[in-house]
KEPALUM-227776 format. One line per 5 residues: their letters; for each residue x, y, z of N, C-alpha, C. Coordinates in nm, 4 decimals. Layout:
// KEPALUM-227776
A) X:Y:Z:X:Y:Z:X:Y:Z ~ ...
***
This chain:
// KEPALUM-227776
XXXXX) -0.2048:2.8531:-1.1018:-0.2164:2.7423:-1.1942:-0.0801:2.6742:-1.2091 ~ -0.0920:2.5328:-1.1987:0.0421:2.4701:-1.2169:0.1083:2.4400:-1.3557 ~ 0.2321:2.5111:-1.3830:0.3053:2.5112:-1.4766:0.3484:2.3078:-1.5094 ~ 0.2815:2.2664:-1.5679:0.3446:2.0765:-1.5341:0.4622:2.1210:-1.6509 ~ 0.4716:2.2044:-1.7581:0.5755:2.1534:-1.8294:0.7000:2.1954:-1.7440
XXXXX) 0.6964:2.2861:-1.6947:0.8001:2.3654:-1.5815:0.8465:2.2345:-1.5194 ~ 0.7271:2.1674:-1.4264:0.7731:2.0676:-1.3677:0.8360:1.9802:-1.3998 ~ 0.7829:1.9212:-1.5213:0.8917:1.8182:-1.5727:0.9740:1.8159:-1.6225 ~ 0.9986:1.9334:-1.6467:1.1439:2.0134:-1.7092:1.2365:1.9925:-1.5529 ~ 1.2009:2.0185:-1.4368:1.2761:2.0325:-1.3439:1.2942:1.8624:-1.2908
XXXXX) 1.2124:1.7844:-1.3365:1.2104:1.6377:-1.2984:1.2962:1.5844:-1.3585 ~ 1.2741:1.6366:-1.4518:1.3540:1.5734:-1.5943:1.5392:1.6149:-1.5831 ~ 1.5806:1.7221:-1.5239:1.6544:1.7276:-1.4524:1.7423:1.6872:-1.3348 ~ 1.6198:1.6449:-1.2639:1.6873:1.6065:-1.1422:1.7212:1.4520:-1.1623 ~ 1.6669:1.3962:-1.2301:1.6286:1.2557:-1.2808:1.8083:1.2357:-1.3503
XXXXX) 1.8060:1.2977:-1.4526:1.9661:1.2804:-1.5383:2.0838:1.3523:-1.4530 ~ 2.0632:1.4483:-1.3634:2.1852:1.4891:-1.2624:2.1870:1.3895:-1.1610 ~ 2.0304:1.3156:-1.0987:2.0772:1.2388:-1.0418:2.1284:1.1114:-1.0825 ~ 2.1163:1.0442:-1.1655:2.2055:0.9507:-1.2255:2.3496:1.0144:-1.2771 ~ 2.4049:1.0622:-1.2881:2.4844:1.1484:-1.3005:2.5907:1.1771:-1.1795
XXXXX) 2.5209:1.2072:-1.0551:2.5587:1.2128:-0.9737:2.6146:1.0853:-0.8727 ~ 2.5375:0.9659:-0.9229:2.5929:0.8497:-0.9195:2.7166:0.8165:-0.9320 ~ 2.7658:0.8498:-1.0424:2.9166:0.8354:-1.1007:2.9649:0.9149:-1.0342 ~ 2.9740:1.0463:-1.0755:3.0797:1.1700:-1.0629:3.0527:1.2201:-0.9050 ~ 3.1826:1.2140:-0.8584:3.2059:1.2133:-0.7231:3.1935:1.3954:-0.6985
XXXXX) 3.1483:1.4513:-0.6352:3.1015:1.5460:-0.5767:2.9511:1.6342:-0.6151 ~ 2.9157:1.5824:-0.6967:2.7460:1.5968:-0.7668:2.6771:1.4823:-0.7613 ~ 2.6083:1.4960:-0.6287:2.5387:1.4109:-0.5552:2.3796:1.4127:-0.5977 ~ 2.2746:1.3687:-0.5001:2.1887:1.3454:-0.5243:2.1153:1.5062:-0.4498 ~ 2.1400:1.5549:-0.3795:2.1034:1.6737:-0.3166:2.1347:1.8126:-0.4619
XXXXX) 2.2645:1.8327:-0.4935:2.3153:1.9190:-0.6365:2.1813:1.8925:-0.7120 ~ 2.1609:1.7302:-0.7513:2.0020:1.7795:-0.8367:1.9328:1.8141:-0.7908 ~ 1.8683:1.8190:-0.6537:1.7658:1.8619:-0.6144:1.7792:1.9848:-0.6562 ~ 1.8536:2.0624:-0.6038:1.8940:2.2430:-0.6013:1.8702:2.2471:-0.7491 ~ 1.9465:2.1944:-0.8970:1.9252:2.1937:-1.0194:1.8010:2.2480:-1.0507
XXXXX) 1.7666:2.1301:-1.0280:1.5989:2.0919:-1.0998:1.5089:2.1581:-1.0540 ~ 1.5360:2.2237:-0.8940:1.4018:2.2841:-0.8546:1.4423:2.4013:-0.9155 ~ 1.5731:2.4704:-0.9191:1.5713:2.5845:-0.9663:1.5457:2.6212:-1.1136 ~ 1.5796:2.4887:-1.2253:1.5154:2.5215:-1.3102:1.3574:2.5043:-1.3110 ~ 1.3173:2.4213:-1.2588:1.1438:2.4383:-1.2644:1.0712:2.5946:-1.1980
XXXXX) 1.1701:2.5926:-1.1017:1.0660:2.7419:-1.0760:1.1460:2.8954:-1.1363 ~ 1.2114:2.8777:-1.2153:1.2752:2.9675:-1.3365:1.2081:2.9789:-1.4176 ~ 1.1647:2.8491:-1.4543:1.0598:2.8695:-1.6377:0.9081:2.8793:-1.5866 ~ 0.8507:2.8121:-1.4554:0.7278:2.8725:-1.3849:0.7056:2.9999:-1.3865 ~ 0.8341:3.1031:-1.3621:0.8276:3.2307:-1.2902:0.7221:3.2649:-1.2232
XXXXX) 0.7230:3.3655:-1.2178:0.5838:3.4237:-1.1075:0.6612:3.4513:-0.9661 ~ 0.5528:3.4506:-0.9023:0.5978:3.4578:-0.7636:0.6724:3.3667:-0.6764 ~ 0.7003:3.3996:-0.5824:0.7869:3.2924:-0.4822:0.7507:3.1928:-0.4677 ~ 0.5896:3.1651:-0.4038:0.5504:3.0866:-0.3966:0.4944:2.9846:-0.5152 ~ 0.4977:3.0473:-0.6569:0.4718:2.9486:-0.7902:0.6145:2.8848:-0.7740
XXXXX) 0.6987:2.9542:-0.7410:0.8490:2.9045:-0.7993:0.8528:2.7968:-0.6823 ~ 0.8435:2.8098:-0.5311:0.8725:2.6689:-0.4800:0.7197:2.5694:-0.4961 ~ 0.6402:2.6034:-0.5607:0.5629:2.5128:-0.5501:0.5660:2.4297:-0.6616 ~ 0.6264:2.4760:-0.7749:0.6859:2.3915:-0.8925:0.8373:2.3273:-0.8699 ~ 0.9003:2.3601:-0.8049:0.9765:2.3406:-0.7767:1.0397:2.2126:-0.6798
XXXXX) 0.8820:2.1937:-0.5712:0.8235:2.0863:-0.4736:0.7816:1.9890:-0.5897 ~ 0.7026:1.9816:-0.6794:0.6660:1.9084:-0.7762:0.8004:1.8250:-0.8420 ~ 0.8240:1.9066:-0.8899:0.9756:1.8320:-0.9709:1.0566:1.7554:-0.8474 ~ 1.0595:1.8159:-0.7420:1.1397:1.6921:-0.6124:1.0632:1.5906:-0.5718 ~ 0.9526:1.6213:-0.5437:0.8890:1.4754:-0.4906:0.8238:1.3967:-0.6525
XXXXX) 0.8096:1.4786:-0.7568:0.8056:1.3454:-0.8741:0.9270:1.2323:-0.9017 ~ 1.0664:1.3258:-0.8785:1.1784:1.2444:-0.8569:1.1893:1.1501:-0.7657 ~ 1.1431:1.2000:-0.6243:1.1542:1.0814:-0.4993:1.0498:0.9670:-0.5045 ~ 0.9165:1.0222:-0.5701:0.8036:0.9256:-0.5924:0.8455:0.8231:-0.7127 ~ 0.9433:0.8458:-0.7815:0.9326:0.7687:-0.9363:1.0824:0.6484:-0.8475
XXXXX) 1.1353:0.7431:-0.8049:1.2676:0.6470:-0.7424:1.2490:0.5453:-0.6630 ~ 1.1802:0.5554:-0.5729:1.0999:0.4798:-0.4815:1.0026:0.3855:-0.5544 ~ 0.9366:0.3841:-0.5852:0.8930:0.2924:-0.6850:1.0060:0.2016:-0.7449 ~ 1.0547:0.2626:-0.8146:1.1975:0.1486:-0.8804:1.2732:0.0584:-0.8284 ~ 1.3021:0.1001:-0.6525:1.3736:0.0879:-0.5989:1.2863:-0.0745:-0.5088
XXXXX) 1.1514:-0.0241:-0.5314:1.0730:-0.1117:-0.4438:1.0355:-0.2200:-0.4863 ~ 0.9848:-0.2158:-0.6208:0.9649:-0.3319:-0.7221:1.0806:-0.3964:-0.7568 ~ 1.2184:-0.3282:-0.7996:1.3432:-0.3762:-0.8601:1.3987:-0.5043:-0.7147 ~ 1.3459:-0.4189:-0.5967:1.4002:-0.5382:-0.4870:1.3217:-0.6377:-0.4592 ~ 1.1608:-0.6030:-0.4884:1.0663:-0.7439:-0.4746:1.0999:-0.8259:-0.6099
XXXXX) 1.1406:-0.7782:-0.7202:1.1355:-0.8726:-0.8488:1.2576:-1.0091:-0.8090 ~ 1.3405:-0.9312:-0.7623:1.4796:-0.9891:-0.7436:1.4840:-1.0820:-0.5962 ~ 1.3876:-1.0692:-0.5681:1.3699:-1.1275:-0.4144:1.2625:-1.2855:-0.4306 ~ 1.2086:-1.2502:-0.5725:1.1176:-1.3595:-0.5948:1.1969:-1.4621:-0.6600 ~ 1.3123:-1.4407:-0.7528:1.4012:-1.5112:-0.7399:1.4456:-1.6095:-0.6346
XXXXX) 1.5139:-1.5906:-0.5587:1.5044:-1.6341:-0.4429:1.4190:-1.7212:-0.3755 ~ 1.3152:-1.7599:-0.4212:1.1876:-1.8175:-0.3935:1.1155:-1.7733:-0.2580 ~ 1.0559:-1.8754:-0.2106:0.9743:-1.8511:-0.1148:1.0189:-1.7203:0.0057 ~ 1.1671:-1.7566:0.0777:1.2006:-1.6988:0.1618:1.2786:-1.5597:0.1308 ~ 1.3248:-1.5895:-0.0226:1.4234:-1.4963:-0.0732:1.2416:-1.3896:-0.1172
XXXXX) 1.1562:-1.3772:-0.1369:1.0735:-1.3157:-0.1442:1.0350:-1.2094:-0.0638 ~ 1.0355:-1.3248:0.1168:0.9843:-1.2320:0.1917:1.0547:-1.1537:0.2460 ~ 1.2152:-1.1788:0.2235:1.3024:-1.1202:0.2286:1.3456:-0.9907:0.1238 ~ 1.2872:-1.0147:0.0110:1.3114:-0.8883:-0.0342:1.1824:-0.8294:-0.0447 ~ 1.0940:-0.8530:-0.0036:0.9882:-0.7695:-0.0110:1.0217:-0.6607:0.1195
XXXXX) 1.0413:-0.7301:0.2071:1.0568:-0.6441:0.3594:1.1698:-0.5668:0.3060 ~ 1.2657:-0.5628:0.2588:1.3751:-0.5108:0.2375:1.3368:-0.3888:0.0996 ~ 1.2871:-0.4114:0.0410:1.2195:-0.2891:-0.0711:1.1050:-0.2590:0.0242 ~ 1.0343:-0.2607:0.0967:0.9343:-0.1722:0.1639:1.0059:-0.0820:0.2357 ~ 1.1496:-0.1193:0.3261:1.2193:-0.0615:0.4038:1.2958:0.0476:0.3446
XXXXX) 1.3663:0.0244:0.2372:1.4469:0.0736:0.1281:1.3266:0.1828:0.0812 ~ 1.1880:0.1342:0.0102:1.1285:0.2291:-0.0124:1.0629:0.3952:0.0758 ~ 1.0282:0.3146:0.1969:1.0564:0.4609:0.3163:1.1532:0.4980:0.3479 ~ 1.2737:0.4593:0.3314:1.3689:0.5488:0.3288:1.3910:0.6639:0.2066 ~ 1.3659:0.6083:0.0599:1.3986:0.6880:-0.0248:1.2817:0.8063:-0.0603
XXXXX) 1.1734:0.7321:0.0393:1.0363:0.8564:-0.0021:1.0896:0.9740:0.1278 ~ 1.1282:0.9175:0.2302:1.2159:1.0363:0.3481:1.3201:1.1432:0.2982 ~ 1.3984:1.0408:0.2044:1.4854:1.1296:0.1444:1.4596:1.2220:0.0138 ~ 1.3349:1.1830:-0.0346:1.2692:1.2630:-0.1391:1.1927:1.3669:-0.0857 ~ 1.1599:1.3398:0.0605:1.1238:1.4794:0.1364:1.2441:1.5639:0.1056
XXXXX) 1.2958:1.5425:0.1800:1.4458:1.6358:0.2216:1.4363:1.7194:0.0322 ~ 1.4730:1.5929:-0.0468:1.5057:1.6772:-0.1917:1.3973:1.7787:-0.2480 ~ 1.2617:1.7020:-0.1975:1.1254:1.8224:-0.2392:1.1524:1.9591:-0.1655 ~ 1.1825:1.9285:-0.0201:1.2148:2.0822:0.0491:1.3019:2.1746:-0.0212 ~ 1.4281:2.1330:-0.0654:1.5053:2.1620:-0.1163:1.5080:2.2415:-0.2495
XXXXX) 1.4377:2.1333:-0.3347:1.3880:2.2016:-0.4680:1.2635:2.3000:-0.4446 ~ 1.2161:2.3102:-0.3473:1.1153:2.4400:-0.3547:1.2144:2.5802:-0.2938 ~ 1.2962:2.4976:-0.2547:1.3417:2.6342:-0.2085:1.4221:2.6757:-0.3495 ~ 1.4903:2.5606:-0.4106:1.5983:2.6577:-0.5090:1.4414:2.7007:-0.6342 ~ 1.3396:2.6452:-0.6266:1.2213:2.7134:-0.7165:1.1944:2.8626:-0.6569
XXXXX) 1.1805:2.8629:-0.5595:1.1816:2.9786:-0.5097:1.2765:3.1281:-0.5930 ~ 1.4006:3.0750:-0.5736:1.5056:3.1514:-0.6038:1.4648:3.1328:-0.7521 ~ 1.4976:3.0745:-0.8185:1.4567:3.0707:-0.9692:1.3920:3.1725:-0.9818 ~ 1.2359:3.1565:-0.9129:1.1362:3.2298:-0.9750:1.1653:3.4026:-0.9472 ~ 1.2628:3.3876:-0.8390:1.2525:3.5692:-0.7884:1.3856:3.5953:-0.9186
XXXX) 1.4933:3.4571:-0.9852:1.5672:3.5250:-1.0863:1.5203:3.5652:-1.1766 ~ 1.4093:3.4990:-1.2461:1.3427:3.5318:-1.3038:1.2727:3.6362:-1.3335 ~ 1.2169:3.6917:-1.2044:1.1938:3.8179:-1.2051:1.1052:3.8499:-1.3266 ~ 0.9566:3.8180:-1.3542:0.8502:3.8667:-1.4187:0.8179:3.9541:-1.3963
***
C-alpha cells in the first residue's frame, strides 16, 4: 500500500532543496533527489522495495510538477511575442519539457534508490 504522505513528504523535499540548490553552489538538483527519496522511503519503512517505490514517487512527482512549469512558463511568455514569438516558444517549452521529464527520470531512479536505503535505515 502506498504511503502518499511519505511521498509528499519526500516531494516536498526535493521541491525546497531543489530550489535551494539553485542558489547554493554545490547542492544541486541530483543532492535533492538523494534527500527526498531518502526521506520518503524512511517514513514509508518497510521493505526495500516500499522504500524505493516511495521514494520513485517523490522523484518523478518533482520531475512531473517541474516540467509542467517549465512548459507553460515558456508557452505563456512566447505568446507575448505574438504570432511567431508563440511558435517559437511553444517548440522551445515542448523541447525544454522532454528534457526535464529525462532528467526527472535520472532523479526518480535515484530517489528510489536513496528510498531504498532509508527504508533498510529504518529498519522495521
Amino acid at each position: 500500500m502506498t504511503n502518499w504522505r511519505a511521498a509528499i513528504v519526500g516531494f516536498l523535499v526535493i521541491t525546497v532543496l531543489g530550489a535551494v540548490g539553485v542558489v547554493v553552489p554545490g547542492l544541486g538538483q541530483l543532492t535533492a533527489g538523494l534527500v527526498g527519496g531518502f526521506v520518503a522511503g524512511y517514513m514509508a519503512g518497510g521493505s526495500l522495495g516500499s522504500g524505493a517505490w516511495h521514494g520513485l514517487l517523490a522523484g518523478s512527482l518533482g520531475g512531473i510538477v517541474a516540467a509542467l512549469v517549465l512548459v507553460v512558463g515558456l508557452t505563456v511568455v512566447g505568446f507575448v511575442g505574438g504570432p511567431v514569438g508563440a511558435a517559437i516558444g511553444s517548440l522551445g517549452g515542448l523541447a525544454l519539457g522532454l528534457a526535464v521529464v529525462a532528467f526527472s527520470m535520472i532523479v526518480a531512479l535515484e530517489s528510489a534508490l536513496a528510498g531504498a536505503i532509508g527504508a533498510a535505515v529504518a529498519g522495521e
